[in-house]
VMD Tcl script that draws the C-alpha trace (Angstrom):
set ca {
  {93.27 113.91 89.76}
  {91.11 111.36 87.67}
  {90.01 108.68 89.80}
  {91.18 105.93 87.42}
  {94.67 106.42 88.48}
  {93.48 104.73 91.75}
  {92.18 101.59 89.83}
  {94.62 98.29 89.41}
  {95.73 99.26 86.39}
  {99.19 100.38 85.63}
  {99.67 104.20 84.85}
  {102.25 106.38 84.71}
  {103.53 110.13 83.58}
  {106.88 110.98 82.45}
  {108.30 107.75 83.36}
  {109.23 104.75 80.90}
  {109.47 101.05 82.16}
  {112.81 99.52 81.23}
  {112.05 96.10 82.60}
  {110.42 94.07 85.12}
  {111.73 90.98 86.76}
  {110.34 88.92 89.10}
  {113.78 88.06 91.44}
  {111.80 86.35 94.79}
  {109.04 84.98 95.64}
  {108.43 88.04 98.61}
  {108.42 91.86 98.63}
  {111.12 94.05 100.21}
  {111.84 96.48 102.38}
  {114.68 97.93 100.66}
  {116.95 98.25 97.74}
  {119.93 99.98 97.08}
  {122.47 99.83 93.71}
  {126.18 99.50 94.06}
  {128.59 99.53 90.78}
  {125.58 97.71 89.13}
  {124.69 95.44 91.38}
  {121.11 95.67 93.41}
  {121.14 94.50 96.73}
  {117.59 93.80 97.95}
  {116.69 93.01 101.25}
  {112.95 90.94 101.86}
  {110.95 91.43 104.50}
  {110.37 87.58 105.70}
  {112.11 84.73 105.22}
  {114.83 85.11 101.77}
  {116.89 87.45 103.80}
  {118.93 89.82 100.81}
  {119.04 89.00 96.80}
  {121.66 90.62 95.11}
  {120.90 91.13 91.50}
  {123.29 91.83 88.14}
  {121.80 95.11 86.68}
  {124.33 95.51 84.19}
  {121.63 95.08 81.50}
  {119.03 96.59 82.88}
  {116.63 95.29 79.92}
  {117.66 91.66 81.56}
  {118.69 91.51 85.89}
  {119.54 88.57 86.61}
  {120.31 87.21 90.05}
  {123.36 86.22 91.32}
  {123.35 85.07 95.07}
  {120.90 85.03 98.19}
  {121.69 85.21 101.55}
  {119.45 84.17 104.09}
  {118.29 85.51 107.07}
  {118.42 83.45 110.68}
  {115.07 81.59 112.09}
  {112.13 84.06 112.59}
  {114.23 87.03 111.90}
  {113.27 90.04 110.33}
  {116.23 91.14 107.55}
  {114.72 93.77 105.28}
  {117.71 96.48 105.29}
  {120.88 96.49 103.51}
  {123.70 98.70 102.99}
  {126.94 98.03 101.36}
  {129.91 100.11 101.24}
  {132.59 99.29 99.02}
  {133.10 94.67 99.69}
  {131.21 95.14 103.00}
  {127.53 94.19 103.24}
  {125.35 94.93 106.58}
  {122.01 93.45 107.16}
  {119.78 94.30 109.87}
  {118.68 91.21 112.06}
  {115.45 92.08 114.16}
  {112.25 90.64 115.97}
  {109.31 89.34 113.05}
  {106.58 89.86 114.48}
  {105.85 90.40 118.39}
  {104.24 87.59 118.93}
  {108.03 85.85 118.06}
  {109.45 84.52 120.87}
  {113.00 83.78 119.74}
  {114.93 85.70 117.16}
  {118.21 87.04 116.42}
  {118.96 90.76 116.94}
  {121.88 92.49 115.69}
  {123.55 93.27 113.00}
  {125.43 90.79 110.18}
  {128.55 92.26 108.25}
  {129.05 90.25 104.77}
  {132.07 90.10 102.61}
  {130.96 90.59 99.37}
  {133.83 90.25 97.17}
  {132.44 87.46 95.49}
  {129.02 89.14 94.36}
  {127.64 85.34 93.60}
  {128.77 83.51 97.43}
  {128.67 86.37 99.95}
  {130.78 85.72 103.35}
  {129.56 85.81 106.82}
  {132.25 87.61 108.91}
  {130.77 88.60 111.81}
  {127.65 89.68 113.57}
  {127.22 92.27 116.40}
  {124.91 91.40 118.78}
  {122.34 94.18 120.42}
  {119.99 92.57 122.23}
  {116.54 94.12 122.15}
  {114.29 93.92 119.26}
  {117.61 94.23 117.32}
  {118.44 96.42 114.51}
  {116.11 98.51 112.43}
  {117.49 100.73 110.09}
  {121.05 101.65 108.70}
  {123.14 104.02 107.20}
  {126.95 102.83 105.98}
  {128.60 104.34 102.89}
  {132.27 105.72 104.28}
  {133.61 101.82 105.24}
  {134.49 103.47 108.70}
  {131.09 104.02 110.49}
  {127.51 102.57 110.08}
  {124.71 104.85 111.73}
  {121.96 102.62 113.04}
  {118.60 102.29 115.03}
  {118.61 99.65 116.90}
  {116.58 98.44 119.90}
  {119.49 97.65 123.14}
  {118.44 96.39 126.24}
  {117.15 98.59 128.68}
  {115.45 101.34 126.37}
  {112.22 101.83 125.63}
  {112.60 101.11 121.62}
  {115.06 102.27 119.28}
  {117.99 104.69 119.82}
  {120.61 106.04 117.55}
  {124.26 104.47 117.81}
  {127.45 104.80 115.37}
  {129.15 101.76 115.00}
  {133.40 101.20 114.41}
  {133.22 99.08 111.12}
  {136.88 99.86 110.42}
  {137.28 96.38 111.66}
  {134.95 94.22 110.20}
  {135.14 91.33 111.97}
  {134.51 93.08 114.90}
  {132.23 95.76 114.84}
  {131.64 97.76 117.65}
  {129.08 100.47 118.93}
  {131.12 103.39 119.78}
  {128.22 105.70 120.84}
  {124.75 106.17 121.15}
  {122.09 109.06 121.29}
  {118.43 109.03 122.36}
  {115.51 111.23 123.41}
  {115.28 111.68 126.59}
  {112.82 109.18 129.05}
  {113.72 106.17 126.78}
  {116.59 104.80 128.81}
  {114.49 103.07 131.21}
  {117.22 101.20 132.86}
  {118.92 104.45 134.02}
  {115.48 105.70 135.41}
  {114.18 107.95 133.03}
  {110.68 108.35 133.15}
  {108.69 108.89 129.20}
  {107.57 112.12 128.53}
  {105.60 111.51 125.80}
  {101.35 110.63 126.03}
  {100.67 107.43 126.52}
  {99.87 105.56 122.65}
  {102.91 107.22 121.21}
  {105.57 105.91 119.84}
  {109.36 107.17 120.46}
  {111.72 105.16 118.26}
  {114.61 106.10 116.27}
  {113.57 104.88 112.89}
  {115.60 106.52 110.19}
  {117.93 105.67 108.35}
  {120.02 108.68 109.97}
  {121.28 110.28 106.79}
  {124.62 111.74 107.42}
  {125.67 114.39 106.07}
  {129.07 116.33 107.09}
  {129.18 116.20 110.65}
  {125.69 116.02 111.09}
  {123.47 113.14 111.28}
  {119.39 113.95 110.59}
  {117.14 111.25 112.16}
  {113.05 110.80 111.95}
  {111.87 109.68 115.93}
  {108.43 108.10 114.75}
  {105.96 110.09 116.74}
  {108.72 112.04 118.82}
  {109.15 113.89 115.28}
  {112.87 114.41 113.74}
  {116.49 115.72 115.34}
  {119.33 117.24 113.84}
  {122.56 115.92 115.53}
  {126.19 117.05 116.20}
  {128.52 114.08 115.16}
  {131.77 115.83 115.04}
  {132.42 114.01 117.77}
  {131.09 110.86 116.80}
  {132.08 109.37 120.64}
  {129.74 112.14 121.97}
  {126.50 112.88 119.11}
  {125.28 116.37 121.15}
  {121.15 117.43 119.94}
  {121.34 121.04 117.38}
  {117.28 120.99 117.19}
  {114.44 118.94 117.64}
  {110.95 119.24 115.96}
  {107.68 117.64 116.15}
  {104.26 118.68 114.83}
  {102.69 115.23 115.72}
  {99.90 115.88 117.72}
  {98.02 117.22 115.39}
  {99.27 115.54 112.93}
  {99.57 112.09 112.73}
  {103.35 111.20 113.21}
  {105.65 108.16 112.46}
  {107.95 110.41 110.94}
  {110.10 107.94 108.99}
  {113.13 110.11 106.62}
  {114.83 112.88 107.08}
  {117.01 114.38 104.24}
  {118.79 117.00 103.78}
  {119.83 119.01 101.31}
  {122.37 121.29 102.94}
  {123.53 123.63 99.99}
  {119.61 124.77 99.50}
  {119.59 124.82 103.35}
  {116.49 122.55 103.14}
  {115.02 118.99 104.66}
  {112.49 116.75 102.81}
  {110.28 114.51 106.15}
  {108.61 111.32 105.20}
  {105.66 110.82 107.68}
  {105.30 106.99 107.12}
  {101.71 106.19 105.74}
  {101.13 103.27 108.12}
  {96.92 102.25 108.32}
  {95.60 100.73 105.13}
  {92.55 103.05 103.60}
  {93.84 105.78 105.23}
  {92.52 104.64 108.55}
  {94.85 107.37 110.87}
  {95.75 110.77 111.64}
  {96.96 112.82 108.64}
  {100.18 112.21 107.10}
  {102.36 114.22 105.10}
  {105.85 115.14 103.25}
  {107.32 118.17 104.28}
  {109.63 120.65 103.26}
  {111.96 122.52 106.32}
  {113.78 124.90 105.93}
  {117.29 124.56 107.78}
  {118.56 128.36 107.37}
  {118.79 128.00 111.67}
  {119.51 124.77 111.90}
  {118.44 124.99 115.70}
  {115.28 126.42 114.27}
  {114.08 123.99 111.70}
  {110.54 125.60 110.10}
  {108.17 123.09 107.87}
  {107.65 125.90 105.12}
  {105.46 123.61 102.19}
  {103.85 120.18 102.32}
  {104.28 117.96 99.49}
  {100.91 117.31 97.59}
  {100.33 114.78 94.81}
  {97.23 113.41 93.15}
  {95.40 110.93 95.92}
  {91.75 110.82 94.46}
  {90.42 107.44 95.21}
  {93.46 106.25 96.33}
  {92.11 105.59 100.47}
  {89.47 103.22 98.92}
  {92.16 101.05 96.62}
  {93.23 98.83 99.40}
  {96.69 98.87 101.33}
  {98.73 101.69 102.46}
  {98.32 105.39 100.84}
  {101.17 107.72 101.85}
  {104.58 109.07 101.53}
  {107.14 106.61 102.68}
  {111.02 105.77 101.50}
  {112.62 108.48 99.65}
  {115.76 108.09 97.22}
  {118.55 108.60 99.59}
  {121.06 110.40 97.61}
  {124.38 108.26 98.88}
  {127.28 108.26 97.48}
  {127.57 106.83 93.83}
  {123.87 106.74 93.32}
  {122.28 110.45 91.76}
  {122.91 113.28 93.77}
  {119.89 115.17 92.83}
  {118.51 118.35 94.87}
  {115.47 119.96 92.07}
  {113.80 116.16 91.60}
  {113.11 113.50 95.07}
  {111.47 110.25 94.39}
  {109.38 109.18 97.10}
  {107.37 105.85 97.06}
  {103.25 106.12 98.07}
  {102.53 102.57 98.94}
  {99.59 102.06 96.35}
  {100.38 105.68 94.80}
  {103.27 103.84 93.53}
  {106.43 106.01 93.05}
  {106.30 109.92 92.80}
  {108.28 112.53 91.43}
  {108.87 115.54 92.60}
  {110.26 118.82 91.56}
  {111.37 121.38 94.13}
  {113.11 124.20 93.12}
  {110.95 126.21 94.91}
  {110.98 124.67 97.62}
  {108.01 127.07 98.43}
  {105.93 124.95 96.05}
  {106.54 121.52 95.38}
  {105.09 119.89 92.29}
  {104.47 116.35 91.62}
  {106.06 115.78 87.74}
  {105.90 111.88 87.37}
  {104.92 108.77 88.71}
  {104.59 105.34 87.81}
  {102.17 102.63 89.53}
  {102.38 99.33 88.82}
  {99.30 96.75 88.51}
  {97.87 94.50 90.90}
  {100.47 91.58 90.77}
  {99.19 88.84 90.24}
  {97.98 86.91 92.82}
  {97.89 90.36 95.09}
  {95.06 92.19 96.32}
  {96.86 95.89 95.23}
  {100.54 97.27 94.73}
  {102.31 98.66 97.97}
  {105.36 100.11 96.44}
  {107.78 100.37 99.48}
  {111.26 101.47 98.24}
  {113.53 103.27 95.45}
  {116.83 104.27 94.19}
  {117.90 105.94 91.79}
  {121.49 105.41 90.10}
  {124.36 107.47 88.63}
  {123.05 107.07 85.17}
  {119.35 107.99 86.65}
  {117.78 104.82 86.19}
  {115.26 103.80 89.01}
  {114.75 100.46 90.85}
  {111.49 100.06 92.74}
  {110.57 97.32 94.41}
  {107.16 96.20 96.17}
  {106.92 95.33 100.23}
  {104.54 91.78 99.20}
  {105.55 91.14 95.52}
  {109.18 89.87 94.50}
  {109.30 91.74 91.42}
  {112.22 94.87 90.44}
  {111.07 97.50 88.21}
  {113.51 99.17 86.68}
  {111.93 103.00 84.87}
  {113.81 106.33 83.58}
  {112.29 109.52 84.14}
  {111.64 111.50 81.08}
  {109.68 114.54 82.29}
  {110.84 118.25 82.52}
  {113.41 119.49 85.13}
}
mol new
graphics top color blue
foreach p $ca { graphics top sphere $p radius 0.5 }
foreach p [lrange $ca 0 end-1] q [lrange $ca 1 end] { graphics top cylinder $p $q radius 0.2 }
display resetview
């Protein structure tokens, strides 16, 4: 790679900007599209924006809900005129905050509903997975475990939500007197999201690595496999998704130290011929020159989920690279992965450097991207090979 790419400049390959609209005044920790509306959830204090993407030359926003006192609200998920939003701890050094999760009716795209909110305890709720309008698939943090477990929660009544069951690695229920197997330093938490697929549910445990998981019986989630490489690599293994007619995985190991200051991190392709035998069988490799000097976070992170409605894609995964902006990548053979596109945005103004933090892609294969400290959407078409 030339080393300019790492300047504050933006650059890209194979991608064309549409637009790009500043819609807060924070960055965001996700953002998902939904019959052309975004939904973007911040990572501080404006809670969710939802944005009219109609014309995407012009988004304009329509409503913002905001999140309780001191409470962290940077995931959404919406599944047909039901919003959830995760409520969780800040910051640690937060005292009193709300954790749980809020269910919105969102009928009304421009005055979204409050109609109920399920209480965990904990640190709260972290990450979540909701697309069916039955079941939402969440990490959160309950009393009595270590950090955060996996639980499926009844949504087919809204306005009372209720965890049905829940499924974690074992030494984390410290209440029921398990004892941590893991080195001390590490940390075990179900981050996700758990991307379902079928009757299986495929979940990234931060340092305890990733888990396939029997949900036939969603009252009783049963382990199929469990892998982890980290040590020697460097963990916080964030997604997991599948691709289950290639019979392949793509694993985010969240970039988390800014200038690169950790353990290696990487993207992996696993193979999932034997799903109880998972086998990493290519790491993903794009062009990094100069990019652990920029400033910020350098490293694969969020992926393009693939729900429901959005583009179901299997050859092409987005991935977003903090100040490597967004990446494209082609795998058809899966054997060799090859980086095709990316755009990076400049410096926003005001910021020291980007830290792009999430994408989506939609039906009609536009992307959304969106920054984890600057308010602003991008919205960019891919226009490379495949």
């Amino acid at each position: 790679m030339s080393s300019f790419l790492a300047d504050h400049r933006e650059h890209r390959k194979n991608v064309r900007l549409i637009s790009k609209t500043r819609v807060a005044s924070e960055g965001a920790g996700q953002i998902i599209v939904d019959h052309k509306t975004a939904y973007i959830a911040h990572m501080e204090s404006e809670g969710v924006t939802l944005v009219d993407v109609r014309n995407p030359y012009q988004p304009a926003v329509l409503s913002k809900v905001k999140p309780p006192y001191n409470t962290h609200s940077h995931k959404v998920q919406v599944s047909g005129n039901l919003m959830i939003v995760n409520n969780e701890q800040l910051d640690k050094k937060i005292q009193i905050w709300t954790a749980g999760m809020r269910v919105f009716d969102i009928s009304d795209k421009t005055c979204p509903k409050e109609i109920s909110f399920m209480r965990t305890g904990g640190r709260g709720v972290h990450r979540m997975w909701f697309v069916d309008g039955k079941y939402a698939h969440i990490t959160a943090h309950p009393e009595g475990f270590t950090d955060c477990i996996y639980q499926i929660v009844d949504m087919q009544k809204p306005e009372a939500p209720q965890v049905i069951s829940s499924f974690w690695l074992p030494g984390m229920w410290k209440d029921g007197g398990e004892i941590p197997t893991w080195k001390t330093g590490s940390k075990i938490r179900a981050h996700g999201p758990a991307m379902v697929a079928g009757d299986r549910a495929y979940l990234g445990w931060s340092d305890g690595g990733f888990t396939i998981i029997d949900i036939s019986d969603i009252y009783r989630p049963k382990m199929v496999s469990h892998f982890n490489c980290c040590p020697p690599f460097g963990g916080l293994t964030h997604t997991v998704l599948p691709f289950p007619n290639r019979k392949i995985m793509v694993v985010t190991d969240e970039a988390f130290a800014d200038n690169c200051r950790e353990p290696e991190k990487l993207a992996w392709i696993v193979d999932i011929r034997e799903e109880t035998n998972p086998i990493p069988i290519a790491t993903i490799q794009v062009e990094s020159e100069g990019f652990a000097e920029k400033g910020g976070r350098f490293g694969s992170h969020n992926i393009h989920e693939c729900r429901p409605g959005s583009l179901i894609d299997d050859q092409l995964v987005y991935i977003t690279y903090f100040n490597g902006g967004l990446r494209i990548i082609d795998i058809q053979d899966p054997y060799r992965p090859q980086e095709v596109g990316y755009f990076i945005p400049a410096k926003p103004e005001g910021g020291s450097v980007i830290q792009t933090n999430d994408v989506f892609v939609d039906a009609d294969e536009l992307i959304y991207i969106v920054d984890r400290f600057d308010g602003t959407l991008y919205i960019l078409q891919y226009i490379g090979p495949r």
